[in-house]
C-alpha positions in Angstrom: -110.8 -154.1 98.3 -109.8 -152.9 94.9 -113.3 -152.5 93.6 -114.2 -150.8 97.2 -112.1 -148.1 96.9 -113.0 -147.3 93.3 -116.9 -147.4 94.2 -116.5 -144.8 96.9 -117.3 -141.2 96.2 -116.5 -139.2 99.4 -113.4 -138.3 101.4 -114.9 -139.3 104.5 -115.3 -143.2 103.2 -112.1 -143.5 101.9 -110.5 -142.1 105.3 -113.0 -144.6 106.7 -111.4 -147.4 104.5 -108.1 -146.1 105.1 -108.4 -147.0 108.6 -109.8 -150.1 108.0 -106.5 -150.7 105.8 -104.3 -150.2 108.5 -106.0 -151.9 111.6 -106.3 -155.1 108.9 -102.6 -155.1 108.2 -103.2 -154.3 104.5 -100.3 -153.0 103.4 -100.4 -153.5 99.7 -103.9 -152.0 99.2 -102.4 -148.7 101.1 -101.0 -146.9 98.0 -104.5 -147.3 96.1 -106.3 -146.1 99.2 -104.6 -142.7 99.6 -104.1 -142.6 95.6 -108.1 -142.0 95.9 -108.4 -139.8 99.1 -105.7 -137.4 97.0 -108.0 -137.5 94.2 -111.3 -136.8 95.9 -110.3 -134.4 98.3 -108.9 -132.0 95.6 -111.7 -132.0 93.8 -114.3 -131.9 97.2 -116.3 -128.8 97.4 -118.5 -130.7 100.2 -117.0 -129.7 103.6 -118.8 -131.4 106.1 -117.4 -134.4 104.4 -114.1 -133.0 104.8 -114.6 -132.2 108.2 -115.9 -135.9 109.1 -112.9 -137.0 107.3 -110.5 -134.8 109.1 -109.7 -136.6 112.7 -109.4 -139.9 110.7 -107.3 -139.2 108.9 -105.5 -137.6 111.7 -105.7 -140.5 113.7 -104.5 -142.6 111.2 -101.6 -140.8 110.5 -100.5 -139.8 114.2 -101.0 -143.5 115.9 -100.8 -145.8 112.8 -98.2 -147.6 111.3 -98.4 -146.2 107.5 -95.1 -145.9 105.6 -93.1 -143.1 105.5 -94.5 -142.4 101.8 -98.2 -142.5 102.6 -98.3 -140.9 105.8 -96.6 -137.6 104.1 -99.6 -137.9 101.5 -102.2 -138.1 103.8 -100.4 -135.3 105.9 -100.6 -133.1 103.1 -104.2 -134.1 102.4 -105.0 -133.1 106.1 -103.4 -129.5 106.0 -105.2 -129.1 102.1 -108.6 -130.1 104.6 -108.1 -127.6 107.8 -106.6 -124.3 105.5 -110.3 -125.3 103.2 -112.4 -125.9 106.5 -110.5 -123.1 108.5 -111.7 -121.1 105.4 -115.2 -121.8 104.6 -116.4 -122.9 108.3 -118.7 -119.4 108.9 -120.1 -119.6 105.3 -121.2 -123.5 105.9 -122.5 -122.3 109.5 -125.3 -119.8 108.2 -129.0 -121.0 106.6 -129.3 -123.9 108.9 -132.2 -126.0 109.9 -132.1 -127.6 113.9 -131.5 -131.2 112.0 -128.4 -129.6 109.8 -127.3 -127.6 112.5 -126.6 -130.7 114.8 -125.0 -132.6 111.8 -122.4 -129.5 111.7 -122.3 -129.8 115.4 -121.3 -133.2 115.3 -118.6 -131.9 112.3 -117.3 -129.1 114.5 -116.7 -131.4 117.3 -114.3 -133.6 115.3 -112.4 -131.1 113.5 -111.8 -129.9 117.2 -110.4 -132.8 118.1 -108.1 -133.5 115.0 -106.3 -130.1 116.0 -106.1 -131.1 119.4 -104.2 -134.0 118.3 -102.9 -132.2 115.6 -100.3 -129.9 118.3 -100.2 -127.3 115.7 -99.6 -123.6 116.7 -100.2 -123.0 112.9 -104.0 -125.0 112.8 -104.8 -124.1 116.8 -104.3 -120.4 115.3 -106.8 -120.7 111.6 -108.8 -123.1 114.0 -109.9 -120.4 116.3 -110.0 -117.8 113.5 -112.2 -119.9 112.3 -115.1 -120.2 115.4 -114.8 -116.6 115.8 -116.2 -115.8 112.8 -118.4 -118.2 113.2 -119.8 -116.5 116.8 -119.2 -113.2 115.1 -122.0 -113.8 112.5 -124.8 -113.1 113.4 -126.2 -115.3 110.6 -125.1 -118.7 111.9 -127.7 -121.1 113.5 -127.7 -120.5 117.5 -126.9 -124.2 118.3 -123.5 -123.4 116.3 -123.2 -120.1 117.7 -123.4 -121.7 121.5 -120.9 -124.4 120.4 -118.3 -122.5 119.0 -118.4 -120.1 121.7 -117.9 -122.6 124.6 -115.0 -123.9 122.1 -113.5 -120.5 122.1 -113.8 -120.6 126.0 -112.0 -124.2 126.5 -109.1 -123.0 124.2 -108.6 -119.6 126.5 -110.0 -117.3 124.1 -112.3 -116.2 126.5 -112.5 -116.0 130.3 -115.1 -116.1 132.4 -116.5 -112.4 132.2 -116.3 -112.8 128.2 -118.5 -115.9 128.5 -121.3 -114.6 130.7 -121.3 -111.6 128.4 -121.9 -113.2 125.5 -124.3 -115.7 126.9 -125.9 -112.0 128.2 -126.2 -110.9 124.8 -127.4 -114.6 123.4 -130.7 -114.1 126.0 -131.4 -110.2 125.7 -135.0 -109.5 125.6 -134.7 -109.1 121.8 -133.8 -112.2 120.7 -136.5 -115.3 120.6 -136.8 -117.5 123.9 -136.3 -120.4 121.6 -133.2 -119.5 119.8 -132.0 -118.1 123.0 -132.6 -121.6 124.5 -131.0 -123.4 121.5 -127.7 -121.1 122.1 -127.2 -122.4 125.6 -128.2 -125.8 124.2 -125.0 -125.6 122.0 -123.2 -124.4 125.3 -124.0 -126.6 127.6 -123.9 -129.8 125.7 -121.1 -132.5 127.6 -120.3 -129.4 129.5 -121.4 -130.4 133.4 -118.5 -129.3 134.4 -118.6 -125.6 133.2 -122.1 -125.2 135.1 -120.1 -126.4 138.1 -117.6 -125.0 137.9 -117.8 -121.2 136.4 -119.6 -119.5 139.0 -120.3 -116.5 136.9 -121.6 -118.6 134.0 -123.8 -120.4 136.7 -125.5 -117.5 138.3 -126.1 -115.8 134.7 -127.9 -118.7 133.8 -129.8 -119.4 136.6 -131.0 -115.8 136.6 -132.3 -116.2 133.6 -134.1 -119.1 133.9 -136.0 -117.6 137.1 -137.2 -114.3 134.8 -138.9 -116.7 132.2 -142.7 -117.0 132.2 -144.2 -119.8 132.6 -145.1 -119.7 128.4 -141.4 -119.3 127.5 -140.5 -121.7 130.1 -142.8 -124.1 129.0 -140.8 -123.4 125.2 -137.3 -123.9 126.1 -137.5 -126.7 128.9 -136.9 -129.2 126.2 -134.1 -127.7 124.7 -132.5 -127.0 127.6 -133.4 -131.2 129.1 -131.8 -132.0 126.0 -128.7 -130.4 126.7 -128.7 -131.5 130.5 -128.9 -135.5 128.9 -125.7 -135.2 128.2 -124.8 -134.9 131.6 -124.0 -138.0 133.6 -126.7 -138.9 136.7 -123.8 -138.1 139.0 -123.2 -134.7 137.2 -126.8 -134.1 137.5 -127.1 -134.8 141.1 -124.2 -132.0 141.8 -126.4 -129.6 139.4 -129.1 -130.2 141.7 -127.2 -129.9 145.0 -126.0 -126.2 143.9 -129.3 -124.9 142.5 -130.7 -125.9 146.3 -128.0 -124.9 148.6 -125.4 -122.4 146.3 -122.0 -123.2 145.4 -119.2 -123.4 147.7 -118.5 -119.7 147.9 -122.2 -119.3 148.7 -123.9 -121.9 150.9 -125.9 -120.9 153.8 -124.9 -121.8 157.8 -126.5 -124.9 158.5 -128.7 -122.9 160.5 -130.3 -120.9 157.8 -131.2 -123.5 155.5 -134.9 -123.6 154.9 -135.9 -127.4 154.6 -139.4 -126.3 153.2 -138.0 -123.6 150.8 -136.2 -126.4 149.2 -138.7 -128.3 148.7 -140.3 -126.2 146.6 -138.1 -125.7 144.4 -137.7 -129.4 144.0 -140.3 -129.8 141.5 -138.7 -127.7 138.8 -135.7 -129.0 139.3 -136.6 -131.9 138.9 -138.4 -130.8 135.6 -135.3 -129.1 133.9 -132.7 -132.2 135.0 -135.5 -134.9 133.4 -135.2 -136.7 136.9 
C-alpha cells in the first residue's frame, strides 16, 4: 500500500485509494493516505481532477468510519476543492471540444452531488454562483451551458418561465442548429421527467422541433436521440403518449381524436425516441 500511495500523482487516485482504505479496514495506512491527498491537492492546478475527487472524498468523509483526526483533514481538503472549483468552474468551461465537454459534464455532475450531500448553505450558495457564470458566458461549450442551466432549475434558481426563456434564447434563429441541439442535449440528459412534467418547457420544445427543416432536422436528430437514451423505455413510452395525445391539461374528447392523424406522426416519433 505504501509504495501505492507514493506512485500516485493525482487527487482523484488518492481519494480513490482513500476509499479503498476504508472499505478494507485499513486503518494504519490512513494517516499516509490523507498525508498525500493534503499534499497534492495544495499544489493541484488541474481541476477536473479536483472535481472527480470531490464527492469521494465527500463520501468518505460523511458515511465512513475515519477517525476524528483524518476526517477533519480531508474536510478541510474538501472546502480548499469547492472555494478552488466554485472559483475557476466558468474559466475551465470555455474552449471546449464535444469529447472535453462531456468529460466536464460528467465533472459537473459529481461536484453536484458532493454539495448535495454536502448540506452546506455556504457551498449550495458558491455552488450556484458558480453555474451561473457558467450559463452567463457566452463562451462556454453549449452541452455545459444546457447542463448547468437545468442545474440552476433543479436547485430553484429558476422557474418555469426562466427555463423556457432561456432555452428560447439557446434556439433563436441566430445561433447554429447544431449547437442549439447540443444545448438541449445538456438539458435533457436523465431529465424524462422535466419533459413530462414542465408543460411550458414541453411545448417550447416541441415547437421548435416542428419549425426545423428537414436539413436541420436531419443535423440535430442524433443529438437530440442521444439525449432521449438516457431515458428509461418506460419514460419514453409516456414521451410518446404526450407528443400524440397532449398532456393532461390538453388531451382531446375521446371523440376528437384522429386515429389516422396519429399515425402519421408515428414515424417521427419513432425516429427522435430511437424506437
Amino acid at each position: 500500500m505504501t509504495g501505492i500511495v507514493a506512485a500516485e500523482r493525482t487527487v482523484s487516485g488518492i481519494a480513490d485509494i482513500l476509499e479503498t482504505v476504508q472499505l478494507t479496514d485499513l486503518v494504519a495506512a490512513m494517516p499516509a493516505v490523507v498525508a498525500k491527498l493534503q499534499d497534492l491537492a495544495a499544489v493541484s492546478s488541474d481541476l477536473q481532477d479536483l472535481m472527480n475527487a470531490l464527492l469521494s472524498l465527500v463520501q468518505v468523509n460523511r458515511y465512513g468510519s475515519v477517525r476524528a483526526t483524518s476526517g477533519e483533514a480531508i474536510a478541510h481538503v474538501v472546502d480548499g476543492i469547492v472555494i478552488r472549483v466554485t472559483n475557476g468552474l466558468a474559466s475551465a468551461c470555455v474552449q471546449l471540444d464535444e469529447d472535453t465537454a462531456f468529460a466536464m459534464l460528467a465533472c459537473i455532475d459529481k461536484t453536484h452531488s458532493a454539495v448535495n450531500i454536502l448540506e452546506s448553505d455556504d457551498y449550495l450558495a458558491r455552488w450556484k454562483q458558480a453555474l451561473q457564470e457558467v450559463v452567463d458566458n457566452d463562451a462556454c461549450h453549449p452541452l455545459v451551458l444546457g447542463r448547468c442551466t437545468r442545474m440552476l432549475y433543479d436547485l430553484d434558481s429558476l422557474d418555469s418561465k426562466a427555463l423556457a426563456h432561456a432555452f428560447r434564447l439557446a434556439v433563436s434563429r441566430g445561433n447554429d442548429v447544431a449547437l442549439a441541439a447540443a444545448w438541449i442535449e445538456g438539458l435533457l440528459l436523465h431529465g424524462a421527467l422535466l419533459l413530462l412534467h414542465d408543460d411550458a418547457l414541453f411545448k417550447v420544445i416541441d415547437a421548435w422541433i416542428g419549425e426545423l427543416d428537414e436539413e436541420d432536422f436531419v443535423r440535430v436528430l442524433p443529438l437530440i436521440r442521444r439525449a432521449f437514451s438516457t431515458f428509461s423505455s418506460k419514460e419514453l413510452g409516456q414521451i410518446g403518449d404526450r407528443v400524440l395525445y397532449g398532456s393532461t391539461e390538453t388531451l382531446v374528447a375521446a371523440g376528437e381524436f384522429d386515429p389516422e392523424l396519429a399515425k402519421r406522426a408515428l414515424p417521427l416519433l419513432r425516429q427522435m425516441l430511437g424506437l
